[in-house]
C-alpha positions in Angstrom: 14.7 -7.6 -15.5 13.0 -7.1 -12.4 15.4 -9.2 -10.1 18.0 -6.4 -11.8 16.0 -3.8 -11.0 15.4 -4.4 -7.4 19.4 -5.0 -7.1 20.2 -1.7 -8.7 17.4 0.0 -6.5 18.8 -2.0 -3.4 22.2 0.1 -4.2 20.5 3.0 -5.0 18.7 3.5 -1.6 20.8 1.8 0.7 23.6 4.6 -0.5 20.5 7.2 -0.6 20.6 9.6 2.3 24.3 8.6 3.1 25.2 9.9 -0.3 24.6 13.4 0.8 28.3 15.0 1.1 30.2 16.4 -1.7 30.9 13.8 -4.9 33.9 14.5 -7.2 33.2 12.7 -10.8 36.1 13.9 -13.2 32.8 14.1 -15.2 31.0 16.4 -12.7 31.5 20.0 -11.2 29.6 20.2 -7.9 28.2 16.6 -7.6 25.7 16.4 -4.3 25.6 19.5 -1.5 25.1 18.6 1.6 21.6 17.5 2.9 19.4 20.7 4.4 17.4 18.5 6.4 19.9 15.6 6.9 18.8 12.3 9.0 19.4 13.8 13.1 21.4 11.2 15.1 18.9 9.7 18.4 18.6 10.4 21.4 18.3 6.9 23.9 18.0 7.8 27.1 16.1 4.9 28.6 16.3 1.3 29.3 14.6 -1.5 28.3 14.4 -5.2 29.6 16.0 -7.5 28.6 13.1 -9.5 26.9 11.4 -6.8 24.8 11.0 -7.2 21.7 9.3 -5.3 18.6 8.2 -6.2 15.0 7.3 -4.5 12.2 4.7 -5.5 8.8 6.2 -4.1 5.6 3.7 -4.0 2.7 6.8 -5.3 0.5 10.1 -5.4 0.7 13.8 -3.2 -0.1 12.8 -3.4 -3.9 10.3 -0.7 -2.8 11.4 2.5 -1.9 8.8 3.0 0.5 9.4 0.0 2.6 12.9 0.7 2.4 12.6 4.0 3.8 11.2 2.4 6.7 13.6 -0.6 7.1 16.5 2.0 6.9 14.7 3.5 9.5 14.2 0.4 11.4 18.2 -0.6 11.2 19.0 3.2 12.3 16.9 2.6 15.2 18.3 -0.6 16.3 21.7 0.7 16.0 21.3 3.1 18.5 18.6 1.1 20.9 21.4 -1.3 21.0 18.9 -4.4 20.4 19.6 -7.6 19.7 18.6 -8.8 16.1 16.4 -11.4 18.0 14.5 -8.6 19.7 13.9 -6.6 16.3 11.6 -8.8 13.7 10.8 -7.5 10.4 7.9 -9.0 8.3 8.4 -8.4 4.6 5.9 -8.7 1.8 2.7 -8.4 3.6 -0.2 -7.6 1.9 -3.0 -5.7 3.1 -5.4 -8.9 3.5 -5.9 -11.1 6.7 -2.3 -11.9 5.8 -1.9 -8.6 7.9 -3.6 -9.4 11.0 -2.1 -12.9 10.9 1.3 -11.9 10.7 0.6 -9.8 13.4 -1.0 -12.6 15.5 2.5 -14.4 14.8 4.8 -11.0 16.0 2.6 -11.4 19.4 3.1 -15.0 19.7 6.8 -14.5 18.9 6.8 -12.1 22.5 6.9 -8.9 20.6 5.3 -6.2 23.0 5.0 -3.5 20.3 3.9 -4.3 16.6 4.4 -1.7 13.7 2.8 -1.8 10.3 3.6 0.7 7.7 0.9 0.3 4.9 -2.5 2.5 4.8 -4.9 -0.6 4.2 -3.0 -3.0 6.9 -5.2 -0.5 9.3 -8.7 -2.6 10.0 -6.2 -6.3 10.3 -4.1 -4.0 13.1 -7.1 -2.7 14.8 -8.5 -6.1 14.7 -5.1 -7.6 16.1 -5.7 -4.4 19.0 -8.3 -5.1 20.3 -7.8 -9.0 20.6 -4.3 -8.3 22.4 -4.8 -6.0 25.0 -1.9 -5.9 26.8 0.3 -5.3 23.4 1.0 -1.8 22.0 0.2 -1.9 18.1 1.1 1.1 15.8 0.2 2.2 12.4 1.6 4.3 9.8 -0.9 6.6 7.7 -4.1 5.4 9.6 -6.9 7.5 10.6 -8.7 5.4 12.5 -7.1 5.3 16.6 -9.2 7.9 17.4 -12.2 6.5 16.7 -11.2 2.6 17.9 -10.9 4.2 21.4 -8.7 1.7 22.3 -5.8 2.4 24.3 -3.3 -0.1 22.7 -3.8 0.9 19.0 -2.1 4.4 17.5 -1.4 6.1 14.5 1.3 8.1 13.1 2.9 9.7 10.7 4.6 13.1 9.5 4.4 16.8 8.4 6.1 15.7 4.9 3.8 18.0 3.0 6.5 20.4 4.1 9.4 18.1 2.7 7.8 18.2 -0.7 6.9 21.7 -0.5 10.5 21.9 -0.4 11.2 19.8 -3.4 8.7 21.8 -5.2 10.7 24.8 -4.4 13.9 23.0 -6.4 11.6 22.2 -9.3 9.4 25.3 -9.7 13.8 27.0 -9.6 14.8 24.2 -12.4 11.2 25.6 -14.3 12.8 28.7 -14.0 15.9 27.9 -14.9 14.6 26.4 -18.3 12.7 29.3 -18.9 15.7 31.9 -18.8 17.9 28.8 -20.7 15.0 29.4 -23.8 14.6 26.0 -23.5 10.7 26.6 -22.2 8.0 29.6 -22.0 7.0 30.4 -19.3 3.4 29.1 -20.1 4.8 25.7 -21.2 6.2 25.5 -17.7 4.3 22.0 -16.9 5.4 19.3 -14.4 3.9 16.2 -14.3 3.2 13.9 -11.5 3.0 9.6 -10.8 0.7 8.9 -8.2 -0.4 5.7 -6.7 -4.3 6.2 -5.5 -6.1 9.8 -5.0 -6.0 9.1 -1.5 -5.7 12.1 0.3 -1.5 11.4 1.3 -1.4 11.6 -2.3 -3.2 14.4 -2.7 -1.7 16.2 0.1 1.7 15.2 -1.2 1.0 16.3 -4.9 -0.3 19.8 -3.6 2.4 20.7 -1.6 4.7 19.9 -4.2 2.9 21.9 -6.9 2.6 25.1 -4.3 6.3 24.6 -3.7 7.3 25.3 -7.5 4.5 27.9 -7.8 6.0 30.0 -5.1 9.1 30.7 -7.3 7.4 30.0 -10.8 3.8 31.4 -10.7 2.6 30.2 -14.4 3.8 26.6 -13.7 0.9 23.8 -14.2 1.1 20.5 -12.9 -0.7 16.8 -15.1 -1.2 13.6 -12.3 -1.8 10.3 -13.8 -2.4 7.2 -11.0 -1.4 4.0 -11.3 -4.0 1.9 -8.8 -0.7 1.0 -6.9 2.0 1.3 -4.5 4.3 -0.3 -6.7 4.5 -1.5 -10.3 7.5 -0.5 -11.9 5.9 -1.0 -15.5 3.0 1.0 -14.7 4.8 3.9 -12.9 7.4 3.9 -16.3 4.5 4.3 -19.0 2.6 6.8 -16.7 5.7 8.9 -16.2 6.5 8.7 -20.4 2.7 9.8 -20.7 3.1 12.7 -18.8 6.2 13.7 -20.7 4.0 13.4 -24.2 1.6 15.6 -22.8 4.8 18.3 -22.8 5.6 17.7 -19.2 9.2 19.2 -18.6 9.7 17.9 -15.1 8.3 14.6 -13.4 7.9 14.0 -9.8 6.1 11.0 -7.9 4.6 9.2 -4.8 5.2 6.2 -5.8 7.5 3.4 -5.1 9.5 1.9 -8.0 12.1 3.4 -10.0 9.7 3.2 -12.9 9.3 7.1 -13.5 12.8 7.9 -12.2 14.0 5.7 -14.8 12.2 6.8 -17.7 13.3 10.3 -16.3 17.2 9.4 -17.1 16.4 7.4 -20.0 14.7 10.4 -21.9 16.8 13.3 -20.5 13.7 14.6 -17.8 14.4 16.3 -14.5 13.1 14.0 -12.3 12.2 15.0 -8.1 11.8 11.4 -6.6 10.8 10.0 -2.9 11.9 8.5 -0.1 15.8 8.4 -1.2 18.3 9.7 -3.5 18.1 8.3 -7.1 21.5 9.5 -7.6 23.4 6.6 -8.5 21.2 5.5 -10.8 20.1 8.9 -12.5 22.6 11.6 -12.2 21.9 13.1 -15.0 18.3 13.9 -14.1 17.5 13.5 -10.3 17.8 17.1 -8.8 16.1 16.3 -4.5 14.3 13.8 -2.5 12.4 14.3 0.2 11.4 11.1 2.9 10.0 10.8 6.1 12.0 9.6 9.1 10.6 6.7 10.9 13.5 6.0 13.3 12.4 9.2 15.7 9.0 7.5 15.8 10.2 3.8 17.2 12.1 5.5 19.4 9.4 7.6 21.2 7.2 4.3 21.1 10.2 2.6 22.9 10.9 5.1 25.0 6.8 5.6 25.8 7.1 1.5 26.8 10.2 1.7 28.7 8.8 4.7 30.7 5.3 3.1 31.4 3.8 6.1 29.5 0.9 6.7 27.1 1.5 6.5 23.3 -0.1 9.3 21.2 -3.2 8.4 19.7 -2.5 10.6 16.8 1.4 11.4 16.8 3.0 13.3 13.9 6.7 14.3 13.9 8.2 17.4 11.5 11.0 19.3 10.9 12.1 19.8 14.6 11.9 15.9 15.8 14.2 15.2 12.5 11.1 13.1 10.7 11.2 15.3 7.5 14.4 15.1 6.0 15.8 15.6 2.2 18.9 14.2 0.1 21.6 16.5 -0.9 21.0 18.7 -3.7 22.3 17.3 -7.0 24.2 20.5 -8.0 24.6 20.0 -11.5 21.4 19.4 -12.4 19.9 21.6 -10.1 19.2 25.5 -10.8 21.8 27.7 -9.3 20.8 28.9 -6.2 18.7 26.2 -4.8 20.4 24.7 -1.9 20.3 28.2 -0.5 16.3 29.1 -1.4 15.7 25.5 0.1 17.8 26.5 3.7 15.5 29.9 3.3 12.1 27.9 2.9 13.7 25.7 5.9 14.2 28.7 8.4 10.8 29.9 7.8 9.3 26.5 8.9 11.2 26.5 11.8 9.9 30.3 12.4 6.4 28.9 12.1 5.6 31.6 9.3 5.5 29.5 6.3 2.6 28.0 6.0 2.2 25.1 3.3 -1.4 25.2 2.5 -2.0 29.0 2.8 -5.2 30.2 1.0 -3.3 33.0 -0.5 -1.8 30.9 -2.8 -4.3 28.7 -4.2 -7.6 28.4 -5.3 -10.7 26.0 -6.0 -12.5 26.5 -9.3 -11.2 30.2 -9.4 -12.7 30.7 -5.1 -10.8 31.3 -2.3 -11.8 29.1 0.3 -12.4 29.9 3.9 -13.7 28.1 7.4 -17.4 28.1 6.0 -16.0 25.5 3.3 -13.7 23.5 5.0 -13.6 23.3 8.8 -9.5 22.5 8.9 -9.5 26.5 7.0 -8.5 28.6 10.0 -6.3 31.6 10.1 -6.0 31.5 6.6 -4.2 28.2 6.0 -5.5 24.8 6.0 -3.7 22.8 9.2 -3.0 19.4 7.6 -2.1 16.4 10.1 -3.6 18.3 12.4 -6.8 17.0 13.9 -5.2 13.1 12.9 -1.7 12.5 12.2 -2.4 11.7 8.8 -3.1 13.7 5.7 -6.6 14.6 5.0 -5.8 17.8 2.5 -7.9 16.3 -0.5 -8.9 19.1 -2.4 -8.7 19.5 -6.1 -7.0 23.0 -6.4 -6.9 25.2 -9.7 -3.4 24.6 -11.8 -3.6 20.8 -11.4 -5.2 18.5 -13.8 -5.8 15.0 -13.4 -5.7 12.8 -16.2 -7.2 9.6 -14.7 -9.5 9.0 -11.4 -10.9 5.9 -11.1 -8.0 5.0 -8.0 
């Protein structure tokens, strides 16, 4: 079951973001829209030598949407770097153990003169790998730990993607509304629920912005997270999405990797609001948006730093305008009417710098609004995530959301 699984997901993803134009089903009316934050084609304008090389650590492999997001990435990026598949090595299925440094030992000794690892608890193996390697540039996705190494060879990175699922929150607070005016909800049964792998704060940062994003249309919405204590378990992710929906959750969304609660989305008739690709193929009746990062505008500022003799960032995080946030299409007939066009709206007001994600306007902390003298990343009254590090460090527990386990 699993082995189908993974095939079916392999479909799914590797169609994903490329399955954003219009679809005609003799079944269907509008099929997908057209992506509002589509992947951006690169920019190379430098050369490399003819010897370099790079590698990347994946924490699994294309069975997981999150390492599949970044392999995409990584073929996008050799595609239009022109590299030879002999200069572009991709470690799959490492786990976040010495297993990581050694496999980054082995991408050293295999002449690779950046390494990139993509998994939050890879970080101390990498740093380790740093600071024995010198003359070898090593990045890190999700870390928060660069700045504090003080070593010149090791980075971290990621991007503003609390905007991407603000976004998607926008699509399923309209759906919530949608269902409301349909009689098929109240309005104060409007409750989403929510798979989540750890309460790191990326999670926490994630499930936020998602929750603000459907509160800004549907004010009386509530949101139930359950955690599963992983990245990826596709049983796990399943029985925590049907949970939520016994708990009267209308609506599931996720950050996590398997097709678990997407599936159990289609199987039991559940707008679903996955990550990190389109679930289209595999539930059109159900999936309405996706939101991913894009890694392939990161490799390429790494290369480009290395080609140019340049520093990398210590702390490097990529939005909206360096094409690192992006979204499927809209799935038009399962999304409310008038979506794609509210999402383009939210979209323009990011680039206009006056939407603000985690504005204390709209949220609160046992009943308070919170200011500088709480939190020091409070200024101006908004919290400014991935700001002081690249990666996520919003990990409060805000009013409307309830968790139903925390030991993760």
């Amino acid at each position: 079951m699993k082995k189908i699984l993974a095939l079916v997901l392999c479909l799914v993803m590797v169609l994903g973001f490329a399955a954003c134009g219009t679809t005609n089903n003799e079944d269907k009316t509008l099929g997908m829209s057209e992506s509002p934050l589509a992947i951006p084609a690169l920019t190379v304008d430098y050369e490399l030598p003819e010897d370099f090389k790079i590698g990347f650590i994946c924490l699994h492999d294309e069975s997981s949407t999150y390492d599949l997001n970044f392999i995409n990435a990584v073929l996008r990026y050799q595609e239009a770097t022109g590299l030879k598949n002999d200069q572009v090595i991709i470690k799959r299925n490492i786990e976040e153990t010495e297993k990581c440094y050694e496999a980054a030992v082995e991408l050293v000794n295999q002449g690779c003169n950046i390494v990139f690892a993509n998994s939050f608890g890879h970080e101390p193996f990498i740093a380790q790998a740093a600071a024995e390697y010198p003359d070898v540039q090593f990045c890190h996705a999700t870390g928060v730990t660069a700045a504090d190494k003080g070593l010149a060879n090791f980075h971290n990175a990621f991007a503003s993607i609390y905007q991407g699922r603000y976004l998607a929150g926008l699509a399923a607070g309209l759906k919530l509304n949608e269902m409301i005016a349909e009689g098929k909800i109240t309005a104060d049964k409007a409750k989403m629920g929510y798979v989540g792998a750890y309460t790191y704060a990326e999670v926490i940062s994630g499930y936020t912005s998602f929750y603000l994003g459907a509160k800004s249309v549907c004010p009386t919405v509530t949101m139930d997270v359950q955690f599963t204590g992983s990245w990826y378990d596709v049983e796990a992710e399943k029985n925590a999405a049907l949970n939520l929906m016994s708990k009267d959750c209308v609506l599931i969304s996720q950050h996590a990797d398997s097709m678990g609660a997407p599936g159990a989305c289609e199987e039991n008739g559940v707008p679903n609001v996955s990550y990190n690709g389109s679930t289209y193929e595999a539930c059109p009746e159900t999936f309405i948006v996706s939101s991913a990062i894009n890694w392939a505008p990161y490799y390429n500022y790494i290369t480009k730093c290395y080609a140019e003799g340049k520093d990398i960032d210590t702390n490097w995080c990529g939005g909206i305008a360096e094409g690192s946030v992006v979204l499927t299409g809209i799935n038009q007939d399962v999304a409310a009417e008038g979506t794609l066009a509210a999402v383009n709206d939210a979209i323009a007001k990011f680039k206009a710098g006056t939407l603000n994600v985690f504005d204390t306007a709209n949220w609160t902390v046992g009943d308070k609004t919170l200011t500088n003298e709480d939190n020091a990343n409070i200024k101006d009254g908004y919290f400014h995530e991935s700001e002081a590090i690249s990666a996520p460090s919003f990990d409060l527990r805000i009013d409307g959301i309830t968790l139903l386990n925390e030991k993760y």
